[in-house]
C-alpha positions as CSV (number, residue, x, y, z in Angstrom):
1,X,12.8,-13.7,-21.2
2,X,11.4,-10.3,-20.9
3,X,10.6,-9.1,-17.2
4,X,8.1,-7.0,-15.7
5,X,9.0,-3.4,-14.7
6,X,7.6,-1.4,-11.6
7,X,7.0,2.5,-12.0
8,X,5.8,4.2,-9.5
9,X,6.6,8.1,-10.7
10,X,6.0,9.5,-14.4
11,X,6.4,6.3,-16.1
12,X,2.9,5.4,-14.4
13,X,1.3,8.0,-17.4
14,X,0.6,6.5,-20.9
15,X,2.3,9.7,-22.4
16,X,5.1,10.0,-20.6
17,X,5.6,5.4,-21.8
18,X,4.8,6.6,-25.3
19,X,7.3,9.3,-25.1
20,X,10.3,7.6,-23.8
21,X,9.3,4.3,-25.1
22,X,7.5,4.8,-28.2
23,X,4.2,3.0,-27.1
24,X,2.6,1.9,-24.1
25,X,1.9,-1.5,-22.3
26,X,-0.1,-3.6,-20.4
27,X,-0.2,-2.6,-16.9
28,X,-1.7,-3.5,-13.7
29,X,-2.0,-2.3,-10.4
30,X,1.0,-3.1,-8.4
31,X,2.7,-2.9,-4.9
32,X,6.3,-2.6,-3.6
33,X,7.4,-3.6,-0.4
34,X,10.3,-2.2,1.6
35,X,10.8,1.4,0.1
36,X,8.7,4.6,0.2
37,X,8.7,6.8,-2.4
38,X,9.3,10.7,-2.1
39,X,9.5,14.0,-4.7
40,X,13.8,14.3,-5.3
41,X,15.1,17.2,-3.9
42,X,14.7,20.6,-6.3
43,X,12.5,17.9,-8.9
44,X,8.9,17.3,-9.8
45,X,9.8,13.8,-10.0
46,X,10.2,10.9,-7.4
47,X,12.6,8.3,-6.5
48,X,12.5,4.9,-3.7
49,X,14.8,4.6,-0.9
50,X,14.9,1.9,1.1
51,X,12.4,1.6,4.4
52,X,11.6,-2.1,5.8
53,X,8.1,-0.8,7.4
54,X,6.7,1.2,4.3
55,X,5.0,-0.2,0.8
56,X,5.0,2.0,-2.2
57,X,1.9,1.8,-4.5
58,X,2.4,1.8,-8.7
59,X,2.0,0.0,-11.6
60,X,4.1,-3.2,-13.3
61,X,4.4,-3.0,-16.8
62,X,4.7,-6.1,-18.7
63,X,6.1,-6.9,-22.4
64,X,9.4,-5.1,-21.8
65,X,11.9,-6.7,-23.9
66,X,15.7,-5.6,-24.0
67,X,15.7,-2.5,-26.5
68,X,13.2,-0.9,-24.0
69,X,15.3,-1.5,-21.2
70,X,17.8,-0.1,-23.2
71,X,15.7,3.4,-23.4
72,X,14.2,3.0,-19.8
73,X,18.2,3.0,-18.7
74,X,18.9,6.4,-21.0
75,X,14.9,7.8,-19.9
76,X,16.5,7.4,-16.1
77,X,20.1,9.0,-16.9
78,X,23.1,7.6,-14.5
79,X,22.1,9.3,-11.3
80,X,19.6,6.3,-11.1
81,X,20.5,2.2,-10.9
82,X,18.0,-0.8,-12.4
83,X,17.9,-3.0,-9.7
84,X,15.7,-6.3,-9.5
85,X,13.0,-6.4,-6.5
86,X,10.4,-8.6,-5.4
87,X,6.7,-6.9,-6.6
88,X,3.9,-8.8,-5.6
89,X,6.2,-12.1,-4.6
90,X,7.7,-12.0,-8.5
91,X,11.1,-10.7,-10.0
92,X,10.7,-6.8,-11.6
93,X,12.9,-4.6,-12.5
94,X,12.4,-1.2,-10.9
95,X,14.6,2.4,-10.9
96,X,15.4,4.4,-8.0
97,X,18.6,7.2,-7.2
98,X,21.8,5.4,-7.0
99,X,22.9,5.1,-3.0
100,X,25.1,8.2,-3.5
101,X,22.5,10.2,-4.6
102,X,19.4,8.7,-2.6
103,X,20.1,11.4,0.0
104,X,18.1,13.7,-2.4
105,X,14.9,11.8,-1.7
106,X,13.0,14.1,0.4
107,X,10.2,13.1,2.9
108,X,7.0,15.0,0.7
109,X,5.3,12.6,-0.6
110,X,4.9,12.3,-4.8
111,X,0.8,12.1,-5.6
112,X,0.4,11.4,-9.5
113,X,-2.7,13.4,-9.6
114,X,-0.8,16.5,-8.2
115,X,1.9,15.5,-10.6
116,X,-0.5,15.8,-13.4
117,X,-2.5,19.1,-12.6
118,X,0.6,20.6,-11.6
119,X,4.0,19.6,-13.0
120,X,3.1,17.5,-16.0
121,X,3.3,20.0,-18.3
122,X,6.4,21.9,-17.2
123,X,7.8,18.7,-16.8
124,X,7.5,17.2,-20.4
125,X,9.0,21.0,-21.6
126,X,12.1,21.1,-19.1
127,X,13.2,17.6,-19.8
128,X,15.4,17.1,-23.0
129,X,14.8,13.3,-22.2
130,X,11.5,13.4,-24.0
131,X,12.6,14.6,-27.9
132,X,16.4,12.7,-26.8
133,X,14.5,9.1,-25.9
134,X,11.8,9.1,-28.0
135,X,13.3,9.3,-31.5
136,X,15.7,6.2,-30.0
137,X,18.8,8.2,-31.8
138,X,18.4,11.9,-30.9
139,X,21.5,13.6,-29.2
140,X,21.2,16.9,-27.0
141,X,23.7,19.6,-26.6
142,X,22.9,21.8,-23.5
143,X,21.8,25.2,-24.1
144,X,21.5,26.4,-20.7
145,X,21.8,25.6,-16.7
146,X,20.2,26.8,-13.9
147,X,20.1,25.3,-10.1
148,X,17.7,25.1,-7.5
149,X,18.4,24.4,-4.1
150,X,16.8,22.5,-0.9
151,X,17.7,22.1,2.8
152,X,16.7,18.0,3.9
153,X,17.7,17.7,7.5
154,X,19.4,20.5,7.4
155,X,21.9,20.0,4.7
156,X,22.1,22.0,1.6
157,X,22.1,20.3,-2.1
158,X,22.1,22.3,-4.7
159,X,20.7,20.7,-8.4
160,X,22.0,21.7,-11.8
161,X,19.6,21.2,-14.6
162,X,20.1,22.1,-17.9
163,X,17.8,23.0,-21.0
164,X,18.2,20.6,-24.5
165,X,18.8,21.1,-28.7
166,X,18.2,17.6,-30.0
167,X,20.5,17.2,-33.3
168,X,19.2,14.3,-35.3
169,X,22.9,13.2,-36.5
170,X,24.6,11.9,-33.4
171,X,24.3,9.2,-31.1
172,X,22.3,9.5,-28.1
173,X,23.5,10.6,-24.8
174,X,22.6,10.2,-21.4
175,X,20.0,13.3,-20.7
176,X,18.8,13.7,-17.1
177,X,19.8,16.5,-15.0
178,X,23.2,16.1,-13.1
179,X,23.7,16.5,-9.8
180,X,26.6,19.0,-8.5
């Protein structure tokens, strides 16, 4: 039986669940207790960590069956883990950084409206993710990498991203940014 997933970062945008998905769905206004949400080190882009006192605002999306799980889990790339949560008192799936990378979530908060004026655009160009996911079979060879780094708490982490060609004749591949 298909189950509800929260977003709570760029899957919250109709294009962004058209691009990865291939269409959009019904969605309402949801709320997720225990975590807070904050921008990922070096990233326009957020991730959860776990934090008993603070609720973090999105949206659950209903009508996802298995292949778009399937995409959702390649949209997401490894550095992040499906895990099921209570949203509203009722089992959803939701993605957040995987506990060895959830040091990366900084304390800035992630506004969707900033997102949107600011980093949406850049965003949707940087990440091969879009042209990989959205065809459902596209593969991308990196072209190029560059870093940026960040000090949290006074540590140093240093992200590798890397710019996409999409060949149509091979199997998809996992495409989010890794982590040095």
């Amino acid at each position: 039986m298909p189950r509800p997933v929260f977003v709570y970062g760029t899957l919250m945008l109709a294009e962004v669940q058209r691009s990865v998905c291939g269409r959009t769905f019904d969605a309402r206004p949801a709320t997720l207790a225990g975590f807070v949400r904050g921008v990922v080190a070096g990233e326009r882009y957020p991730s959860l960590r776990p934090d008993a006192g603070a609720v973090v605002e999105g949206m659950l999306l209903e009508g996802i069956d298995d292949a778009t799980l399937a995409r959702l889990d390649r949209y997401e790339g490894d550095r992040y883990e499906r895990i099921e949560v209570a949203v509203d008192g009722a089992p959803a799936w939701v993605w957040m950084l995987t506990e060895e990378h959830r040091g990366l979530v900084t304390d800035e908060a992630w506004d969707l409206q900033r997102f949107v004026a600011e980093d949406l655009e850049r965003f949707s160009a940087e990440y091969p993710g879009f042209d990989c996911v959205s065809g459902g079979y596209r593969y991308c060879s990196w072209l190029a990498t560059r870093s940026r780094t960040a000090n949290i708490g006074g540590r140093t982490i240093t992200a590798m991203f890397r710019r996409a060609q999409v060949d149509d004749s091979s199997p998809p591949r996992a495409h989010r940014p890794s982590f040095q």
